[in-house]
N, C-alpha and C positions, 0 to 999 in steps of 0.2 A: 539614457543610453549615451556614454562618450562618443563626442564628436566622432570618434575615428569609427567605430563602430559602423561599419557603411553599409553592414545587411549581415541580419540576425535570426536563424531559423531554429530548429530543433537538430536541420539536419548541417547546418554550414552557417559559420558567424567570419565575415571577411573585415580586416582590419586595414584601411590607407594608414600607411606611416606617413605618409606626406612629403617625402623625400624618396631617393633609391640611395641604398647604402649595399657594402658589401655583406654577404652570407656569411655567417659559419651553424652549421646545424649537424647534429645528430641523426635526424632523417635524411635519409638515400636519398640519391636522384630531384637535388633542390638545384636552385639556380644560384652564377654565382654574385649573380645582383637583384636585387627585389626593394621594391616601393609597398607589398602587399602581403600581409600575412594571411593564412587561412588557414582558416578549423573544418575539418571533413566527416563528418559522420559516417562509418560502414560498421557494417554488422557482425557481429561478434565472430562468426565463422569466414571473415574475411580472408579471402584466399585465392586473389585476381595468379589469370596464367602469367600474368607480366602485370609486375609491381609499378614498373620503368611504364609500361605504357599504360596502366591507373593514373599518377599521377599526371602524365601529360595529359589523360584526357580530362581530369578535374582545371589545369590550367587552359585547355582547350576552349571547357565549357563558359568557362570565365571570359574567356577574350583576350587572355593577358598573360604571356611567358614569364615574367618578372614576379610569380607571386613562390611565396615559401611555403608548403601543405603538408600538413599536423594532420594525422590520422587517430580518429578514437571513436571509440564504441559507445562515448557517453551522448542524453542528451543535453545539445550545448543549448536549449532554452532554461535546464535546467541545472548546467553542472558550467557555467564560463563565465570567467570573472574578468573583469577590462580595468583597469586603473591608466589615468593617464599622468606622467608627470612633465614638474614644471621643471626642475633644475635638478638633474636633468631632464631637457626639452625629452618626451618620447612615449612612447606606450609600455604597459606591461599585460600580459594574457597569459591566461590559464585557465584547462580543461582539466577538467579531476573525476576519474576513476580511479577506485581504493584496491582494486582485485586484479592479478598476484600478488601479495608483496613479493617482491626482492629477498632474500634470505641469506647472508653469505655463508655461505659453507655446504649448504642445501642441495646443490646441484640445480640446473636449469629446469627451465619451464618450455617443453614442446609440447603444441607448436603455440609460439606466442603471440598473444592476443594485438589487437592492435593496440598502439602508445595510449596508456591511461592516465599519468599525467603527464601534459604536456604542456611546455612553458614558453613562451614568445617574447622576447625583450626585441623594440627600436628605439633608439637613441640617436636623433638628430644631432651628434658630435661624431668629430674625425678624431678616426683609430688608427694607428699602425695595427700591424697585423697583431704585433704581441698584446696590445693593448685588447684587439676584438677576442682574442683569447682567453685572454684573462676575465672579462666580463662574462664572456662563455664557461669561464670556469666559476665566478661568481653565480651564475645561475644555476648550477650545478649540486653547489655546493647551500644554497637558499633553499632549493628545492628538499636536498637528502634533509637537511636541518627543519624542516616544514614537518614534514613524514613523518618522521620521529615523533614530534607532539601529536599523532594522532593513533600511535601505538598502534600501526598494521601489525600483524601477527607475525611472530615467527621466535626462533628460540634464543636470536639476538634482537638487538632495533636493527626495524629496516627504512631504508635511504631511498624506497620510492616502490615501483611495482616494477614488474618485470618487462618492460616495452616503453617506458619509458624513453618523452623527446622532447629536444631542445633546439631553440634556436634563436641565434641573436642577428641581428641587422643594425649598422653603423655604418654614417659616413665613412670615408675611404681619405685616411690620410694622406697626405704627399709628403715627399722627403722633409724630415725633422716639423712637418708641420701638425703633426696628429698625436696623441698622447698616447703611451705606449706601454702603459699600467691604467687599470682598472677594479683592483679590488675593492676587497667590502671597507676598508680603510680610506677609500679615495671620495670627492665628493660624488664620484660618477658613479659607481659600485654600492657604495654605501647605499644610495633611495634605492636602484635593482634588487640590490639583497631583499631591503625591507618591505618595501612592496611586495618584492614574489612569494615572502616569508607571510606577510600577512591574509594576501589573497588564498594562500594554501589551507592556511589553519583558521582562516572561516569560514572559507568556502566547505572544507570538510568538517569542523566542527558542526554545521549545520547540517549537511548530510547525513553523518553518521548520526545526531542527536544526541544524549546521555545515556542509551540503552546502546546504543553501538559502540558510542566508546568506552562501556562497559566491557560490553565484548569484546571489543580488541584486549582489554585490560585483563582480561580475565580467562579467555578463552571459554567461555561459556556465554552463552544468549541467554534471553529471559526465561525462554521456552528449556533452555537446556536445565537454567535455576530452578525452574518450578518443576522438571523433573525428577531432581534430585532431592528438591523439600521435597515432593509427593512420596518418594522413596520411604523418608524418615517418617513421614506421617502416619504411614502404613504400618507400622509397628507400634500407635498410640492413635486413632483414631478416632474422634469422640462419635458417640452414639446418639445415630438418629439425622446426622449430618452424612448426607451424598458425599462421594468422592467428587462428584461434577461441581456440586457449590463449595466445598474446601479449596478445591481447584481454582477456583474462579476467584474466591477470593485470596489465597495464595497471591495469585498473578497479581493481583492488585497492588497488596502490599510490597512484593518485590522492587515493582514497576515505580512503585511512591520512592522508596528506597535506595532506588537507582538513578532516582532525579536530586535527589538530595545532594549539595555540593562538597557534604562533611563525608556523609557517605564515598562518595564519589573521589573524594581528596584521598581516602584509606583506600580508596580501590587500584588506584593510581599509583601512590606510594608503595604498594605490596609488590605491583608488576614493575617496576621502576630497580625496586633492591632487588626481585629476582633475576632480572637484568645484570647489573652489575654482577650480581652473586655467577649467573655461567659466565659473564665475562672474566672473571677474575679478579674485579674492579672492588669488592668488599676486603676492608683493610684487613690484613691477618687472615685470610681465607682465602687458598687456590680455587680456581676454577675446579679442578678435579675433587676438595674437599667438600665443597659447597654440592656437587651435584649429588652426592653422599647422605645431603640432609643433617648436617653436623650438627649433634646436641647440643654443640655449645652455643650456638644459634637460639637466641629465646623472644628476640624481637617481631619476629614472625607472630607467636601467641602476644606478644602485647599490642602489637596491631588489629589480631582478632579481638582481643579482649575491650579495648579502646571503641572499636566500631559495634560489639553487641551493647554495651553499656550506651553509648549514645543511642542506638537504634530503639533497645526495648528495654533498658536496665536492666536490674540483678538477672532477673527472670530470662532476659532475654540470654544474657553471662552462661548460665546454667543450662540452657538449650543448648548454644555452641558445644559445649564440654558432650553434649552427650549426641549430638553429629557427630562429632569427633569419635567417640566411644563408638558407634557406627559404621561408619567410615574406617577405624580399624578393624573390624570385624565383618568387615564385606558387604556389611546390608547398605550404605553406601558408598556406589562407587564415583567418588568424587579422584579427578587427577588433575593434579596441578602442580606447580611447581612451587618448591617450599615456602613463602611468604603468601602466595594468591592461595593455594592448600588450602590454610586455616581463615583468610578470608571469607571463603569461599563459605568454609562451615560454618562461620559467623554471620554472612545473610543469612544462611540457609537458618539455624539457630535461631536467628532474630527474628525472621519472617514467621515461623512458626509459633514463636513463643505468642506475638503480637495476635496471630490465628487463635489461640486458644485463650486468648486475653478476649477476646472480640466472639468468641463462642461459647465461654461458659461464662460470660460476663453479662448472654443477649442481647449484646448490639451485633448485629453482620453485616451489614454497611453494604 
């Protein structure tokens, strides 16, 4: 546990900076000097008559007016990552909840939960004010960049969750003696970025796992995949074989499938150009053409085509194409958006074909 780490629960992790510097924070009703960051665990339907008099009474309970309090619904024995750095001298923290995302364009999220991820930078060096800002924009701007790699949902990339807080603490410059820039370009900015960037995307790579970040990728869970193969199965199911054990071993194979990092790289890639594609971001293709589903678009199937072939070969190839066939004709309702679409047919495809490789083959594993 890093030294600074002064007390560490499920429900409260308190961090000594070891100094008082000045605030700047995204969370209401902070102080505007603090030596003490803290993480506060409340409960999802969090909903104090006075927010203004919660937070006093979490510093109350402390003993200590001087502390800065980060509110989230996760738990911090299991969701708080602490790095401390050397140059610069300082801490960084982060609590990570993955749910709302943020969505722009979306409209808001009432009533919003408490801050899911929340970010804590101190840095035992003197700021001017513009300098504490800019590192406060630096953390900002690590965090939305973190997010991104872990493809929360929505119909753009989203840059964090909806309740999302920040807060940074620094020494307090005096006239012309404090540095007065801080970004990701400075030596000071630069380790904040990367720090807050890496505690983000493994602290949630490990949360979500390769079935989560599936589903962020794809809009479907495992549960939702084996749905849609049980679908297709049901129109060619072999005889003498339960739905309950095709089922089961379905899931199996999906689940194998979905740990795979080839697999996984196609799945990724697919929500990555759909991305871009509603963005407007694919060369020669508007936003408006693209959401259209443009014929002239073919890379979509060579991405399916690419992942059946790895997953199950030809056989597996031939499964996709007739998802596909499926899925135009209603008996699957797979929905996705044009690149993850034919992914999508191509586990479903692959898993299957391997099912019936594995059932009139008699092995069932």
């Amino acid at each position: 546990m890093p030294a600074r780490l002064a007390r560490h629960t499920r429900d409260v992790a308190v961090i000594d900076l070891g100094f008082r510097g000045v605030v700047a924070s995204s969370a209401p009703y902070q102080p505007p000097e603090a030596s003490l960051i803290v993480f506060r665990r409340v409960g999802e339907d969090f909903n104090p008559p006075s927010l203004r008099a919660f937070y006093e009474g979490v510093r109350r309970d402390l003993g200590r007016e001087d502390a800065v309090v980060l509110l989230t619904a996760v738990d911090l024995e299991e969701r708080l990552a602490v790095e401390e750095l050397e140059d610069p001298p300082g801490v960084v923290a982060v609590s990570l909840g993955l749910t709302p995302p943020t969505c722009p364009g979306r409209g808001v999220h009432e009533p919003l939960k408490p801050s899911t991820i929340n970010v804590a930078v101190g840095v035992d060096v003197e700021l001017e004010r513009s300098g504490l800002m800019d590192l406060f924009r630096v953390a900002a701007e690590a965090k939305a960049l973190a997010a991104v790699e872990l493809l929360l949902r929505c119909r753009t990339r989203s840059p964090g969750t909806a309740s999302d807080g920040l807060a940074v603490v620094a020494r307090p410059g005096g006239p012309g003696g404090g540095a007065v820039t801080a970004g990701m370009s400075t030596r000071l900015g630069g380790p904040v970025a990367w720090s807050i960037y890496r505690l983000i995307v493994g602290l949630g790579a490990r949360i979500l796992g390769p079935l989560g970040l599936a589903e962020n990728a794809l809009g479907y869970s495992l549960e939702g995949l084996l749905d849609l193969a049980m679908e297709a199965y049901s129109r060619a199911p072999v005889p003498g074989v339960s739905v309950e054990e095709a089922r089961r071993m379905v899931r199996g194979i999906l689940a194998r499938l979905l740990r795979d990092p080839n697999v996984a790289s196609l799945v990724i890639a697919a929500r990555d150009l759909d991305l871009r594609g509603a963005a407007g971001a694919l060369p020669g293709v508007s936003a408006e053409e693209f959401a259209r589903d443009p014929r002239g678009i073919v890379a979509d199937e060579l991405l399916a085509v690419a992942l059946s072939l790895y997953a199950a070969g030809f056989k597996g190839l031939l499964a996709a194409y007739w998802v596909e066939r499926l899925k135009e004709s209603g008996a699957v309702g797979i929905e996705a958006p044009t690149f993850e679409d034919d992914v999508v047919s191509a586990l479903v495809g692959s898993a299957l074909s391997l099912l019936y490789d594995m059932l009139l083959g008699g092995s069932r594993g």
